[in-house]
Each structure stands twice: as structure tokens, then as C-alpha cells.
C-alpha positions in Angstrom: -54.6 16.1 -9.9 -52.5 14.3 -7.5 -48.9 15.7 -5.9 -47.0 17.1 -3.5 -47.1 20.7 -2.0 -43.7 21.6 -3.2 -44.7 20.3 -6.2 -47.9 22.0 -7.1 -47.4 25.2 -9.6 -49.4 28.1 -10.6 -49.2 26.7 -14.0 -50.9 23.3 -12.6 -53.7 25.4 -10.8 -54.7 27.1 -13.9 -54.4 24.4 -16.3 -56.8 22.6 -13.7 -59.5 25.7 -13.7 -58.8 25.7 -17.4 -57.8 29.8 -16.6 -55.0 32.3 -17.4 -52.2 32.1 -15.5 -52.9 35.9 -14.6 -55.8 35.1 -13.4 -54.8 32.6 -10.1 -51.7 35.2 -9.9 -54.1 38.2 -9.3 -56.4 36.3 -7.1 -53.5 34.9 -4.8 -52.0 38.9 -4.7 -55.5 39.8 -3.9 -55.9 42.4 -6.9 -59.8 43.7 -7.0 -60.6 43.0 -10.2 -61.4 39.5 -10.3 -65.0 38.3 -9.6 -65.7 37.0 -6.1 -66.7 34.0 -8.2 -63.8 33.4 -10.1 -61.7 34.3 -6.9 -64.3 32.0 -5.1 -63.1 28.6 -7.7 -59.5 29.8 -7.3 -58.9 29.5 -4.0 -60.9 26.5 -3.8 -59.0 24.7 -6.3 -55.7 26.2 -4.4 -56.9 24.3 -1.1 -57.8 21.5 -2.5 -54.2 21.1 -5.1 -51.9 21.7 -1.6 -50.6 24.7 -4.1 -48.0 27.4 -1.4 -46.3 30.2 -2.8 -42.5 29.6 -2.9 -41.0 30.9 -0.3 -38.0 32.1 -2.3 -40.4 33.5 -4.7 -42.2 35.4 -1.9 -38.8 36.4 -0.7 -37.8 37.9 -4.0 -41.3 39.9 -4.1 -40.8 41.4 -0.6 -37.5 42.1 -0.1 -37.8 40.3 3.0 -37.1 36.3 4.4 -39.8 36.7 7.3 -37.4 35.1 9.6 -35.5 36.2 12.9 -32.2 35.9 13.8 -30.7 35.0 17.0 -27.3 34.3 17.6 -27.1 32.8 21.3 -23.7 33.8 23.2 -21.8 30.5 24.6 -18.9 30.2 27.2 -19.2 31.7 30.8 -22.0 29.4 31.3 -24.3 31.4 29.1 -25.3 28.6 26.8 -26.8 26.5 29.0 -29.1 29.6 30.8 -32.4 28.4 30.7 -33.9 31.5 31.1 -32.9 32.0 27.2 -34.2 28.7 26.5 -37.6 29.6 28.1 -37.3 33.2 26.4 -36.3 31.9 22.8 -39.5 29.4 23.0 -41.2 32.3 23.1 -40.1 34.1 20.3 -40.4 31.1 18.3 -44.4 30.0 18.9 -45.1 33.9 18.4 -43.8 33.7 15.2 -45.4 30.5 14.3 -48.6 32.2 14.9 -47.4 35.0 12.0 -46.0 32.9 9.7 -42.1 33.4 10.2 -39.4 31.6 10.8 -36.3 31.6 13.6 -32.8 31.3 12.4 -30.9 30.2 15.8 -27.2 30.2 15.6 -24.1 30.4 18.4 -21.2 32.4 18.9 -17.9 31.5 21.3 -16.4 35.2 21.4 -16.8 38.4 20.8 -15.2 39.0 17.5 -17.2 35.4 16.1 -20.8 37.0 17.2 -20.1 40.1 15.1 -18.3 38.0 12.2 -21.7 36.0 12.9 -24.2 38.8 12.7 -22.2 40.1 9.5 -22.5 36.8 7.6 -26.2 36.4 8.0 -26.4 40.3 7.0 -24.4 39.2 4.2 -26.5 36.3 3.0 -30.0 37.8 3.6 -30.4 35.1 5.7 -32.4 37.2 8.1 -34.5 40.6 8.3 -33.4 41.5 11.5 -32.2 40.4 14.9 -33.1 40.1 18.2 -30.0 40.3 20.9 -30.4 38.9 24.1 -28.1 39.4 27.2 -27.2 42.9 26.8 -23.8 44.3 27.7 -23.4 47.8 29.2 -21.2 48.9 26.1 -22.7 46.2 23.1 -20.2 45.9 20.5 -23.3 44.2 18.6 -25.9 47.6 19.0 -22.9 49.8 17.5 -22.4 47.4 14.6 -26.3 47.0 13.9 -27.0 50.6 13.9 -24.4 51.2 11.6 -25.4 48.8 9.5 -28.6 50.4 10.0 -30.1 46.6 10.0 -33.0 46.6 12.5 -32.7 44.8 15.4 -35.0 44.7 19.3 -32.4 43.8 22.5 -33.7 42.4 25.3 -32.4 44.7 28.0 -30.8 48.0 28.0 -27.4 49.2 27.9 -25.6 52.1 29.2 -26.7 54.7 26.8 -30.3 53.0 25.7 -31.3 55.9 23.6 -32.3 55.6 19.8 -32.8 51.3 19.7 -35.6 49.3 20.5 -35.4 47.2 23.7 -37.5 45.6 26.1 -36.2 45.1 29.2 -37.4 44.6 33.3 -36.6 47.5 35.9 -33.9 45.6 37.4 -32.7 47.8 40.2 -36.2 48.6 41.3 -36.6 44.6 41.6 -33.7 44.6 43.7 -33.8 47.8 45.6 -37.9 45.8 46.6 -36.1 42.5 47.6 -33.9 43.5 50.0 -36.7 45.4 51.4 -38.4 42.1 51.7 -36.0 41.0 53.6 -35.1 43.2 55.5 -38.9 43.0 56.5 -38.3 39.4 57.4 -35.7 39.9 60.1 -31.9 39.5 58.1 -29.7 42.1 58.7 -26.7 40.0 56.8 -28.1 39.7 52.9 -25.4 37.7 50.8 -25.7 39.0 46.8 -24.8 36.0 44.1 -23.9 37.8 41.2 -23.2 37.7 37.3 -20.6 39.0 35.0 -20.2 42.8 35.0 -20.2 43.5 31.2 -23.8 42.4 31.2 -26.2 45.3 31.7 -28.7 43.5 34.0 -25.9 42.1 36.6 -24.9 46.1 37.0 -27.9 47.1 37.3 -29.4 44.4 39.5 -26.1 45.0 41.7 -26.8 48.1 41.9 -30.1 47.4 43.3 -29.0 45.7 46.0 -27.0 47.9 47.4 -29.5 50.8 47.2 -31.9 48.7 49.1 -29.4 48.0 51.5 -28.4 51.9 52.2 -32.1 52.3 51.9 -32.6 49.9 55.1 -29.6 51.3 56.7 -27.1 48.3 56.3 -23.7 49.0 55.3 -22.5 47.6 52.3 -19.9 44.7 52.8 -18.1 43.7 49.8 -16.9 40.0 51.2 -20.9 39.5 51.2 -20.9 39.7 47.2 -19.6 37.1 44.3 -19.6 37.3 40.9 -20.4 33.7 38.8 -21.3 31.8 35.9 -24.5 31.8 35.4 -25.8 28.6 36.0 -26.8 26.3 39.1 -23.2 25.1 39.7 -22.1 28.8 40.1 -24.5 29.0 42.6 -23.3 26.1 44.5 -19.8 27.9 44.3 -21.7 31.0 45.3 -23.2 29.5 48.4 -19.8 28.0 49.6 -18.0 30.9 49.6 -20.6 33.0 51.5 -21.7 30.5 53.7 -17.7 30.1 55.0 -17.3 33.4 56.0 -16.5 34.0 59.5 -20.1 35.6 59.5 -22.3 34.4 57.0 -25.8 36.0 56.0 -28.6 34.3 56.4 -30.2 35.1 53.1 -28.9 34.7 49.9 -30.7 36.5 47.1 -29.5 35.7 43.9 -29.9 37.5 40.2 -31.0 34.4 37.9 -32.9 31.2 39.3 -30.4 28.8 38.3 -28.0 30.5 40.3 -30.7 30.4 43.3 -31.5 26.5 42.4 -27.6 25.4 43.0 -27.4 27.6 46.1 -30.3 25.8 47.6 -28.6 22.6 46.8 -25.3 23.2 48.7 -27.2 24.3 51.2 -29.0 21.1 51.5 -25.5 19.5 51.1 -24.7 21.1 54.2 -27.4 20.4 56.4 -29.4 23.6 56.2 -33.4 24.0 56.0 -33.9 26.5 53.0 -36.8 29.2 54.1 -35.5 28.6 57.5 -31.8 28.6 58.1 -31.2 30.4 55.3 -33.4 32.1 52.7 -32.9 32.1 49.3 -34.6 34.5 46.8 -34.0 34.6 42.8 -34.6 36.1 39.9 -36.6 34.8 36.9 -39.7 33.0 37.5 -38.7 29.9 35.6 -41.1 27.1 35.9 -38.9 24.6 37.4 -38.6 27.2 40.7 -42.4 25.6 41.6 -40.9 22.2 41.3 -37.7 22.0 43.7 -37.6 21.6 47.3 -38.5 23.7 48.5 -40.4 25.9 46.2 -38.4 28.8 45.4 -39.5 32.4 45.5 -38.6 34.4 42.9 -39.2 37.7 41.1 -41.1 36.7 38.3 -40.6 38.1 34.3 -42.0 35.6 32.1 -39.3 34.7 29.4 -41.9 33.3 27.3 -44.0 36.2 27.4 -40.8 38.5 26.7 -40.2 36.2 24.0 -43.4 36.6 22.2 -43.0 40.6 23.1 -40.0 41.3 21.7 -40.7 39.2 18.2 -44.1 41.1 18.0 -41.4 44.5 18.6 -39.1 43.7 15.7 -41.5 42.9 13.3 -42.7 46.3 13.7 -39.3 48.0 13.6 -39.0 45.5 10.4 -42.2 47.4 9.1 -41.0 50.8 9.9 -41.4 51.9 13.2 -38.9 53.8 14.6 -36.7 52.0 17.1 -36.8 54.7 19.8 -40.4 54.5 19.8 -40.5 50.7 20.2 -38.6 50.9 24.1 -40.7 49.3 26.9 -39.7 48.6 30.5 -41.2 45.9 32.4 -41.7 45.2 36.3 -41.3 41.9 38.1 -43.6 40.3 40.4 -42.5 38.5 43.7 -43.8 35.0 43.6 -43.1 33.8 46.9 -43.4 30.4 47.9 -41.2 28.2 50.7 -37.5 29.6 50.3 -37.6 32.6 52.3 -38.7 33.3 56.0 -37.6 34.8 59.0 -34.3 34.1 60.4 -34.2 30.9 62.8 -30.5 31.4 63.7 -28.2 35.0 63.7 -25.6 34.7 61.8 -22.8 34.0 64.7 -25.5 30.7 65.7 -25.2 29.8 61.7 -21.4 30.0 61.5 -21.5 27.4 64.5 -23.5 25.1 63.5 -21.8 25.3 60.0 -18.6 24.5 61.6 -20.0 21.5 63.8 -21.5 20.2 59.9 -18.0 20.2 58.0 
């Protein structure tokens, strides 16, 4: 019999064995009373046909879609994060490898990514959701527990008690890089910084400036800028540290992108990255190996958190409680050409910034 996969019926596969219909319905549901023999021709005649359930059908039966939902936030720069790129290629080859699918979608404000995450609700489009960037009061986890739909976030909020989330201890990161720095001689450390409704910016913020009390510096807030998250905020970032009267000599930055566009203004400007100014981010991406210089990072692979949290949801999907599905992470400094010892103070930096311009 010739034909398509889409094509190919139950009724085709028994009429070709010459069997009940029953019978290649029992053997594809695995029921134990058929003989390995018969069960044997079957599936044979299964493979060999192209014959796939209907995923519809399968659907029905289950109760379930076996697919994911992400709906991807847009505007500030978000959108075009590659760490979510790099994150969201994760989740999807994991869930190649177990047979489920990844609905993708985008919202432009608050109000459309709830409207978003009802629709899909709505439309079974999706058995549960996975919610990346993580504010410190979600408007999304409130909805989704209410809607008692399951859902893993990727990072914490302020109160991450009783939902599933993987996240990276962020302030510990921090709280260790400017101990690293300090270690390399700067005593001026310039913080590029993120939005402050999303959890990790907090909590990364606040890891810089326990590492500096830590070291003894004083916090200055002129030495601190909040951006979009992408490269050009870090070229804004750069230029507005780097004018001060007294500018730091390191630069450590919460995301790579916003490390990558530092680095290039300070190219623009004349600078030697690793040695008139450091620069440290935050990500491990895999395009930090590849610019010049190399960047050194704290690394959290987003594929690897990808394929994490999928494996996470599934099991919440399944019926494991969501408080017991909570796992925090720690990031590894990968350290490459960015960052070294001071070669000017910051007084000989502001001098030779104002012969440049």
C-alpha cells in the first residue's frame, strides 16, 4: 500500500494485516493481551505503512497538547536579548528529544502578555508555560496560580515560595565579581545595570554593592546606570561612566550584550579593554569567546537552563508539586582577555579621555 503519513489510517493497517481494527488499536496502546507475535506483524506493518497517531486524536485521549508555551516580552530592548534566544533553543531541542512541541509567541505590554497567556489557556493551545525574565512582583505568576495552570519561571521573584523556578544565585555572582576585582587592583568599579522590575537586575544590584561594602568601598550612586538590555545600552552605559569627572576603571556589567557594546565604545574611544579598562559580564553567551578581546564573563548556560526548565515543567505537567520543583544555580567565572589590573588610576584615565574627545 502506497501513501502519505497523514494519510495512513488504522483502518488501512488492519485491512493490510487482514486483522480487527481492535487488534492494531490495542497493540499501538500497548494492552497485554495480544501475542508478541501478532504485536510483532503489527508494528511491523505500522513502520513499514508510515501509519502516526493523530495528534489531535492523541490530544483528545490525554487531555493534553504536549506542547510549551512561551510568550517572549518585547519593548525595552528585551526582544532582541540573545540570552533568550540562546535559552529558548534550549528548551526547544529538549523537547524534540521527548516528543513535544514549542508554541512561541510575543507580547508589547503588560496587559497584552496576560490577555496573551489567557487566550492560549483558553484555546488549549498549550499545557503549560514557561515565563522567562522574572519581575519582582509578576503580574503573570499571580494570574497562573490562580488559574491554577502549571507553569516553571526562569528566575525568582520577591516572594518565590509555592512555584517552580530555576534560577542562578545572582547576588552571590556579583557579591564574587567585585571581589575579583577588587583582587585586581580597581578601587572605582562602574555597575551597567537593567530595568528594576526585573528580579535578576535587583538582585544582581544588590550584589554589587554588598561586594563593594564587603571590600570596604563606599557605594557612589553616579557610578551606576540603568539600560536596555542590549549592546547599544551598553555603549550608552560606557559613555556616561566613562565622562564622569572620575571614571572607574572597570565596568562590570549584568548581561553580555550589555558588556559587548561597552567594550565597543571603549574601543571607539581609544581604550585597551583588559588594560585601561576592564570589563566583566554576565551570561556566558558564546559570541563572548569571539569579540576582541575575549570577554570574561560569569557563565550560566542558557541552553542548558533551557533544556532544565522544559525537563521541570513537564514534571509539574505530570504532577509534581511546584514548590518541590525550585532549583538555584551558581555561575562560573570564565575569564578570558577583558579584565586585568589597572594600567592608569582613574584621575590618569579621565586625562587621557579628555586629550581623545
Amino acid at each position: 500500500m502506497s501513501g502519505s503519513r497523514s494519510s495512513v489510517t488504522i483502518d488501512d493497517v488492519a485491512r493490510h494485516l487482514g486483522v480487527a481494527k481492535g487488534t492494531v488499536s490495542r497493540v499501538l496502546n500497548n494492552y497485554t493481551d495480544i501475542s508478541p507475535a501478532t504485536r510483532e506483524r503489527v508494528l511491523k506493518a505500522v513502520k513499514e505503512l508510515g501509519y502516526q497517531p493523530s495528534s489531535t486524536a492523541r490530544s483528545l485521549k490525554k487531555g493534553r497538547q504536549d506542547t510549551l508555551g512561551i510568550v517572549l516580552p518585547v519593548g525595552r530592548g528585551r526582544g532582541a536579548d540573545p540570552f533568550l534566544a540562546e535559552f529558548v533553543d534550549g528548551v526547544a531541542r529538549a523537547l524534540d528529544e521527548l516528543d513535544r512541541d514549542l508554541l512561541i509567541t510575543t507580547a508589547h505590554s503588560a496587559r497584552h502578555m496576560l490577555d496573551t497567556h489567557e487566550r492560549l489557556i483558553a484555546r488549549r493551545k498549550v499545557d503549560g508555560f514557561i515565563l522567562t525574565r522574572t519581575e519582582v512582583n509578576d503580574p503573570r505568576i499571580e494570574f497562573l496560580q490562580t488559574r491554577r495552570f502549571p507553569f516553571v519561571a526562569h528566575g525568582r521573584t520577591a516572594d518565590p515560595s509555592g512555584f517552580a523556578w530555576l534560577d542562578i544565585d545572582n547576588e552571590k555572582t556579583f557579591v564574587e565579581g567585585v571581589a575579583h576585582l577588587v583582587k585586581l587592583g580597581h578601587r572605582r568599579i562602574g555597575f551597567l545595570g537593567g530595568p528594576r522590575d526585573l528580579n535578576f537586575a535587583c538582585q544582581r544590584r544588590a550584589g554589587y554593592r554588598r561586594g563593594l561594602a564587603e571590600a570596604g568601598l563606599n557605594e557612589d550612586s553616579a557610578l551606576e546606570v540603568e539600560l536596555a538590555l542590549t549592546e547599544e545600552g551598553g555603549v550608552e552605559g560606557a559613555r556616561q561612566l566613562l565622562g564622569l569627572y572620575e571614571p572607574p576603571t572597570a565596568l562590570f556589567c549584568i548581561t553580555d550584550a550589555l558588556a559587548i557594546g561597552a567594550m565597543r565604545l571603549c574601543r571607539d574611544l581609544g581604550l585597551r579593554v583588559g588594560e585601561d579598562v576592564t570589563v566583566i559580564g554576565y551570561d556566558g553567551l558564546p559570541v563572548g569567546a569571539y569579540v576582541d578581546p575575549p570577554l570574561t564573563t560569569f557563565s550560566q548556560s542558557a541552553l542548558t537552563a533551557g533544556g532544565q526548565i522544559a525537563r521541570m515543567l513537564i514534571d509539574v505537567i505530570e504532577g509534581t508539586a511546584p514548590a518541590d520543583r525550585q532549583e538555584l544555580a551558581q555561575a562560573e567565572l570564565i575569564r578570558r582577555s577583558s579584565d586585568g589590573p589597572p594600567a592608569r588610576t582613574p584621575e590618569e584615565l579621565a586625562k587621557m579621555l579628555r586629550r581623545s574627545v
